[in-house]
NUTI-984452 format. One record per residue (C-alpha): x, y, z; residue in one letter. Coordinates in steps of 0.2 Angstrom, whole numbers, plus 5000, padded with zeros to 4 digits. Layout:
// residues N
XYZA;...
This chain:
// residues 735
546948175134X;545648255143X;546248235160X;547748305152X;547148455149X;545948485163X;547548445174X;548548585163X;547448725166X;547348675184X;549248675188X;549248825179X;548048915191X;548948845205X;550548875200X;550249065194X;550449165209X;549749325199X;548049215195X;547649115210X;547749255221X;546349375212X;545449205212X;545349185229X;544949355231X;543449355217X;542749205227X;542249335240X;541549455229X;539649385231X;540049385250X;540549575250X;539249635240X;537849515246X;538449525264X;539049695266X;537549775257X;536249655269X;537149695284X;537249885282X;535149875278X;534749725288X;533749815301X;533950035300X;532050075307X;532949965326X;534250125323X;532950255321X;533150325338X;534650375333X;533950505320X;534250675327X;532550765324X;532150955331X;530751015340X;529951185342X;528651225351X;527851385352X;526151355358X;525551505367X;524251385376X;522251415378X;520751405389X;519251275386X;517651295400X;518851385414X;520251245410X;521851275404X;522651175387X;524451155384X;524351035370X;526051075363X;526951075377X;526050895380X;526450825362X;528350885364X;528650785378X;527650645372X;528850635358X;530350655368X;529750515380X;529350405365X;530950385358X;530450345341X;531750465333X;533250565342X;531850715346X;532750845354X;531651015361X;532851155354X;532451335351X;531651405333X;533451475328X;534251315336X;533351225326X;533351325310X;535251335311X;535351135313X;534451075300X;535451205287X;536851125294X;536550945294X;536350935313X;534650885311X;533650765296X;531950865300X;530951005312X;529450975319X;528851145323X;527151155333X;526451335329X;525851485343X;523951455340X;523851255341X;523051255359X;521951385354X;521351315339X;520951145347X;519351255357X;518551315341X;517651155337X;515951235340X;516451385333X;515551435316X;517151435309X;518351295316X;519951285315X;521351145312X;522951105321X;524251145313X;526051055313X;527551115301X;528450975296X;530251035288X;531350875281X;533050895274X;532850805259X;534350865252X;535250795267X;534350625266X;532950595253X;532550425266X;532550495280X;531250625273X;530150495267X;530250415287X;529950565292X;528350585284X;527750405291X;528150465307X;527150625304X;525750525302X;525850435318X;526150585328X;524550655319X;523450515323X;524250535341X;524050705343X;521950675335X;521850535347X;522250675363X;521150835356X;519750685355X;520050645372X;519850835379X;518150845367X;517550675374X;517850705394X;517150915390X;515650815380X;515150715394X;515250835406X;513950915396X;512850775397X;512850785417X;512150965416X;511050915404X;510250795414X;509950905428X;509051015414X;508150865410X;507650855428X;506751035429X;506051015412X;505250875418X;504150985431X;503851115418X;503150965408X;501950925420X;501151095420X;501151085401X;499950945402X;498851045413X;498551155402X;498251035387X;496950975396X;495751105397X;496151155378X;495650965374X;493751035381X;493651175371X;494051105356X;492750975356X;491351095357X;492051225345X;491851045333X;490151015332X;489751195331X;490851165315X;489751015307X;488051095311X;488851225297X;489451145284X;487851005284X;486951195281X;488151245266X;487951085258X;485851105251X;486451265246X;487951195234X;486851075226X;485551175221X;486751295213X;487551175205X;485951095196X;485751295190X;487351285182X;487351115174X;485451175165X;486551325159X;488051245155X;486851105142X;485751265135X;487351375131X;488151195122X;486951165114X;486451335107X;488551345101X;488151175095X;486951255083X;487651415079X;489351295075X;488351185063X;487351315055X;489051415051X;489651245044X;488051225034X;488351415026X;490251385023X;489651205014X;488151275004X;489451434998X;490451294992X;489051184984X;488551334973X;490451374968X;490451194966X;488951214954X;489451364944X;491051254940X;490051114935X;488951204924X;490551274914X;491351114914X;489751024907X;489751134893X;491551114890X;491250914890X;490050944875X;491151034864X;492450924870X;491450764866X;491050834848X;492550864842X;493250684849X;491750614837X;492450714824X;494150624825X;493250434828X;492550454811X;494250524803X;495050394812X;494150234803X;494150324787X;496150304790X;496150134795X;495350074780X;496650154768X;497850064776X;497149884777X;497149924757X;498749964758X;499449834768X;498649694756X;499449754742X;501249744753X;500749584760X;500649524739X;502349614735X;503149504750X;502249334743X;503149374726X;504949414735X;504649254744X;504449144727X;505649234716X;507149234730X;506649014730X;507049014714X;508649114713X;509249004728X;509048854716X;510048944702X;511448994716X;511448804720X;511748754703X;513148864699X;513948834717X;514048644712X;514648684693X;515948794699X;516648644710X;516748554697X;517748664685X;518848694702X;519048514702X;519348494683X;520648614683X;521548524695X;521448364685X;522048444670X;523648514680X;523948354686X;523948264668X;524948414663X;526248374674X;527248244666X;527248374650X;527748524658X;529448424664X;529748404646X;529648614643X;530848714643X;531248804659X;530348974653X;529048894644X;528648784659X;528848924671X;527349034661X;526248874661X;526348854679X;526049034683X;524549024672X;524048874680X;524048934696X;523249104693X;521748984685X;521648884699X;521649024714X;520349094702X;519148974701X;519348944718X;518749114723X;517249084710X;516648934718X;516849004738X;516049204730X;514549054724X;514448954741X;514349134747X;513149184735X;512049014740X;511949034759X;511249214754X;509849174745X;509249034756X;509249174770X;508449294759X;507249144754X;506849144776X;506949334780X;505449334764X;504549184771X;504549304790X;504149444783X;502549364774X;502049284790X;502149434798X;501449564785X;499849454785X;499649464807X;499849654804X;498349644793X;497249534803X;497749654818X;497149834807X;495649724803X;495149704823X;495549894825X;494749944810X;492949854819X;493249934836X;493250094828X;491650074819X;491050004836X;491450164846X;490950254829X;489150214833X;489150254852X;489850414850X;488050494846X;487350424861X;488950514871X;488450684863X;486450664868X;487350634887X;488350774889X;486750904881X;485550824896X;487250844908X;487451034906X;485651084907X;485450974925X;487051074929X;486151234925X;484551214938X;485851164951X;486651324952X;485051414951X;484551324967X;486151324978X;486051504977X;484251514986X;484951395000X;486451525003X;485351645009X;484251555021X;485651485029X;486451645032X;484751715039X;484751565053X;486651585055X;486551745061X;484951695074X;485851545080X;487551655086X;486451795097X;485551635104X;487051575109X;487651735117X;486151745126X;486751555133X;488351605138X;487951755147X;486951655158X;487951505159X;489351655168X;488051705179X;487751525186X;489651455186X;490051595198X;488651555207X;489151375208X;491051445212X;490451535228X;489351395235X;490551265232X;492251365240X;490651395256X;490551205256X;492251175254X;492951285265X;491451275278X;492051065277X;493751115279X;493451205296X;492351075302X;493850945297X;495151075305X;494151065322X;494150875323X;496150885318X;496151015333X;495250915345X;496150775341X;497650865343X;497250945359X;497150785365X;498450695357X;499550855368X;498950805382X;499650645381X;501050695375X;501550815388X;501150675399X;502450565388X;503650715390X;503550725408X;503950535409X;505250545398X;506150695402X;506150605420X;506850445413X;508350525405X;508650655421X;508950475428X;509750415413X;510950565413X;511350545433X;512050365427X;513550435416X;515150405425X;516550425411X;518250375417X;520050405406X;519550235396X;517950315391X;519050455386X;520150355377X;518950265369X;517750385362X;519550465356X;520150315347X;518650175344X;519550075330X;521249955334X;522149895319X;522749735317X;523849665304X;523849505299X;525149455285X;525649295275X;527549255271X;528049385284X;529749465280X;530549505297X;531749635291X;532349755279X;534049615274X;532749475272X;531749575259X;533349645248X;534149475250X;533649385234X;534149575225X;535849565234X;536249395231X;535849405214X;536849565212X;538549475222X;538549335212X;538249415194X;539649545201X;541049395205X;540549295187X;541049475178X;542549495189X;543049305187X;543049355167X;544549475172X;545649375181X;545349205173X;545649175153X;543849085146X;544949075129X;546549035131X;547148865133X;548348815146X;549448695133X;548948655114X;547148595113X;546948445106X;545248435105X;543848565107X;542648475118X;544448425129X;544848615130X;542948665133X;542848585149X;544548605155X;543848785157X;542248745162X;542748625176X;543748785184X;542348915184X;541148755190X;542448745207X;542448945207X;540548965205X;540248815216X;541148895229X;540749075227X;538949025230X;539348915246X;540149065254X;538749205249X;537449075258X;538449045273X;538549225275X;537049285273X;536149115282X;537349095297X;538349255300X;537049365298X;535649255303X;534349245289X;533049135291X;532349025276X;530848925273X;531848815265X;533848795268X;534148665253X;533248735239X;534048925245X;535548845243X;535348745227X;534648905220X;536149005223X;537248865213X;536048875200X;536049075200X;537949055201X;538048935187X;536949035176X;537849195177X;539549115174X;539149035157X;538049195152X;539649295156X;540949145148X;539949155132X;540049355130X;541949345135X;542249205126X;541449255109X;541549445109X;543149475119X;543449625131X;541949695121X;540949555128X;541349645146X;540449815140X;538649695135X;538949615154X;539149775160X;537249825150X;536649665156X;536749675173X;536249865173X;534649815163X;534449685177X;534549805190X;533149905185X;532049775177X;532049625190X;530849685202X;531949645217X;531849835225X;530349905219X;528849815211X;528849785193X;527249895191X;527950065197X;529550045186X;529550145167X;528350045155X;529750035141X;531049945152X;529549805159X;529949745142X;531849675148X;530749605163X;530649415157X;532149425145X;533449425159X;533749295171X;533949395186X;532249405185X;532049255189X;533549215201X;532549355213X;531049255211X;531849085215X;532749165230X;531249235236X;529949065235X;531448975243X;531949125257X;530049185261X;528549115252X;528848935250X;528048915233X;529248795224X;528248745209X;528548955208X;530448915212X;530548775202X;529848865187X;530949015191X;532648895192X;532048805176X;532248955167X;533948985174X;534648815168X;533848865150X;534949025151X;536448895159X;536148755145X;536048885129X;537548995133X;538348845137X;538048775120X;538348945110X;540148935120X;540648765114X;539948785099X;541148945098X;542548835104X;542248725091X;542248855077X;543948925084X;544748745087X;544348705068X;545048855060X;546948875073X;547248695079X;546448555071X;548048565057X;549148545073X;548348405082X;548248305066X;549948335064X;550548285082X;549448145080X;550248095065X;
């Protein structure tokens, strides 16, 4: 039944004129958009000679050291000459009107004052060369852009030529400047001529110099020993006048300090009689109370005794109310048998009566348990209260001893404090007579120490004058051997000048610059690039973009033309009608990837690192996008379209096959990993360029995933639909 099937959807393909001719043309649909697209951008910079690009130069031209510069008119023919773009040398309006009208992609315009500027480099204020450089972007955006690299070459070349002119004008300056060298040379050698007879007088003017300041020394020292004398005398006199001003201050203080002790003692005395006045009152108290508390402590010994004896008593009638509880309950009991022999209102009274007596004699005998617990606790809190009224009388009893104690001391306290305020007395007497002499020497002790200082100003200025003699007498004596050393040190330097001012007269005579010494002082630094995985061309770059666009393109148009739902007869099984739709777009997708690699490997001549796995990839890529599409189709309908159509345009931005991932919008990185063209560009590009195939492998893992999943959501899908239209039916035909 399944070849049955498969067979039935082919011969319905076949036979369909309207279905298998769309089909052969969607099997070149990778090819014209892969191919096409490759082939129009395989190479464009080997076409940019064909760029037409304007010219203008209105250089005026300058002068540099009696030489004419025509730079502009050199750099417009250089441009021509190179061929890079189409440079054409038009006219300002020529060119103006060109590039409005789309005859021209950009103007190079080189300004009146380039050559002139090109001579200003000594100048206090140089100037820059100038080159307008007007794209039309509106035109071309990409042309603008290669026009700006461009611009950058011609800016190196045109540095590279005013470098040259400075280098050859530099060097030409260094052969005059060794002839100067050559007549400095002889005014050098008259130089040291005279550097010698200046060496002679320098070396007697020197020990002229030394005999003075030998002299100027004896008279520092002598000066100095007066003003250290002075300085020691003065100090100490300010030591003294210092301390006796401290000795006033303290003795002021020490008869303040008196006076306040004298009141103070006289305020202890009163103080101390009245605190012996309260001692006495004191005890007098204490013993009232120890009275008082032995007559409490008797009154809690009899609580103690009596509330023993009412505990008993409790006891007793705790116990006999048990037992009239319990008598009660016997006798309504025995009562029993007679109260069934009552009438029912007779009966009914004795039994209430009953009840009331024994609820009642229950309460008596609980209110008695009661009243039995309390008296046993009173008994306790009296036994406490005894212990404790007798501590608080032995306690009162020790207080009551210190009291008489301190009692007894207190006239000893009173005899101290009488003998404290009379020595008090005679001290302030006394502290008054040692305030005046000490003011008296005070006042000798300052004019001492004017005296001091006055003197000690008089020999420090002495001292100062003596020592800036010696200092500056030593000063000149050192200048003079500086001076005669550097007379001499002159002369041999002339002599060195002389030499070397010969040596590069020579040196200079040696320079013979050529155009490579030009050229090289120009431009001293060659770049040299060195790449891995070099991509040859624009088309091998975009391919694995391309490729993965063609065939994404042809599994969205094979959606159109082919039915992924409905079956060519009456399935009779969902697995048998799965892959009798499967085994067509298998063919299709198998083919459609064959013809995009032939294509773009052998018509166009791409090379790969690795043929096989660039072709395997593309079946893979091919698969993947067929059963990615087939599920949508399948499960949503013409709907299912629209979210290709979003899939593949989200693809287009987010696969990093144009620009890299890091320059696209942060929000749309996120689609990045989540769409497989992501990683169909990367598997296209370790198989066309790089190599890496644990990198392709990875990348074509993921792409089965993708192939494996949406296959199973479509057959799952088919499933579903098979149960609900046509399992009924293939039971039936089966029957």
């Amino acid at each position: 039944m399944k070849k049955t099937m498969t067979f039935a959807e082919w011969k319905q393909l076949l036979r369909t004129r309207k279905m298998i001719v769309p089909m052969i043309a969607i099997l070149f649909i990778p090819v014209l958009y892969a191919g096409m697209f490759l082939w129009a951008f395989w190479d464009p910079y080997d076409h940019m000679d064909q760029l037409p690009v304007a010219v203008v130069n209105l250089d005026e031209g300058a002068e540099l050291d009696d030489e004419q510069l025509a730079l502009g008119e050199e750099l417009a023919d250089k441009l021509v000459e190179s061929k890079q773009f189409d440079f054409q040398n038009v006219t300002k309006e020529r060119a103006d009107e060109g590039l409005k009208g789309q005859d021209y992609y950009i103007t190079i315009e080189i300004p009146e004052n380039f050559s002139e500027h090109a001579t200003t480099l000594l100048d206090d204020d140089p100037q820059k060369l100038n080159i307008l450089y007007k794209p039309n972007e509106g035109y071309n955006f990409l042309s603008a852009q290669i026009g700006e690299t461009a611009m950058d070459r011609i800016k190196a070349e045109v540095n590279e030529q005013v470098t040259s002119t400075y280098a050859e004008q530099l060097f030409d300056s260094i052969t005059e400047m060794g002839e100067g060298f050559g007549d400095a040379a002889d005014g050098a050698g008259k130089l040291h001529d005279g550097a010698a007879k200046l060496a002679d007088g320098t070396g007697d003017l020197k020990g002229y110099l030394a005999q003075l300041a030998s002299s100027s020394v004896a008279l520092s020292d002598g000066s100095t020993k007066l003003a250290q004398g002075a300085n020691e005398a003065a100090k100490g006199a300010n030591d003294l006048s210092k301390g006796l001003g401290t000795l006033s201050a303290g003795a002021n203080d020490l008869q303040t300090g008196a006076n306040q002790a004298a009141t103070g003692s006289a305020s202890l005395k009163a103080g101390i009689s009245e605190y012996t006045a309260g001692v006495n009152q004191l005890a007098s108290s204490y013993a009232q109370i120890g009275a008082k508390e032995a007559e409490f402590a008797g009154g809690i010994g009899n609580i103690a005794e009596k509330s023993g004896g009412l505990k008993g008593a409790a006891d007793q009638l705790a116990a006999g109310s048990q037992g009239v509880n319990a008598g009660i309950n016997q006798l309504s009991e025995q009562l029993g048998p007679i109260l069934a022999q009552l009438p029912d209102d007779q009966k009914g009274a004795l039994q209430a009566a009953l009840g009331e007596l024994k609820q009642g004699s229950a309460q008596v005998a609980g209110g008695l348990g009661e009243l039995s617990s309390g008296a046993g606790a009173l008994q306790q809190g009296a036994a406490q209260l005894n212990g404790a009224a007798g501590q608080l009388q032995g306690a009162h009893s020790e207080a009551l001893a210190g009291l008489k104690k301190l009692q007894g001391n207190s006239g000893k306290l009173v005899e101290g404090s009488n003998a404290l305020a009379s020595g008090n007395s005679q001290l302030a007497a006394g502290s008054k007579q040692l305030v005046g002499g000490v003011q008296t020497a005070a006042a000798g002790s300052k004019d001492l120490a004017n005296g001091l200082n006055e003197l000690t100003a008089g020999a420090g200025t002495m001292q100062q004058g003596t020592g800036t003699l010696v200092s500056k007498s030593k000063d000149l004596a050192a200048g003079s051997e500086k001076l005669a050393s550097g007379a001499t040190e002159l002369n041999e330097g002339t002599a060195t000048l002389q030499d070397k001012l010969t040596e590069a007269n020579e040196t200079a005579s040696e320079v013979n610059p050529t155009d490579k010494t030009y050229e090289m002082a120009a431009s001293p630094v060659e770049v040299e690039q060195d790449s891995i995985n070099k991509v040859p061309n624009y088309g091998t770059g975009f391919a694995p973009y391309f490729l993965s666009l063609g065939l994404f393109v042809g599994a969205l148009l094979l959606s159109i033309v082919f039915p992924m739902m409905e079956p060519a007869t009456t399935p009779t099984g969902a697995f048998r009608w799965f892959s009798s739709k499967v085994s067509v777009l298998a063919v299709v997708g198998l083919i459609q990837a064959l013809l995009a690699v032939v294509v773009v490997k052998y018509a166009l001549g791409m090379e790969t690192v690795n043929t096989p796995m660039f072709i395997l990839t593309a079946i893979i890529t091919s698969y993947t996008f067929i059963a990615i599409v087939q599920m949508l189709v399948s499960i949503l309908a013409d709907p299912g379209r629209f979210v290709a159509i979003i899939v593949l345009i989200l693809q287009l931005t987010t696969s990093a096959g144009t620009f890299p991932l890091e320059l696209i919008p942060e929000p749309l990185k996120i689609f990045n990993t989540l769409l497989p063209m992501t990683y169909s560009v990367q598997a296209f590009k370790a198989s066309i360029s790089t190599g890496d195939m644990s990198h392709l492998w990875a990348s074509n893992g993921v792409l089965i995933g993708f192939m494996v999943a949406c296959l199973a959501l479509t057959f799952g899908y088919f499933a579903l639909v098979f149960k609900k239209r046509y399992s009924a039916k293939s039971a039936t035909v089966e029957a």
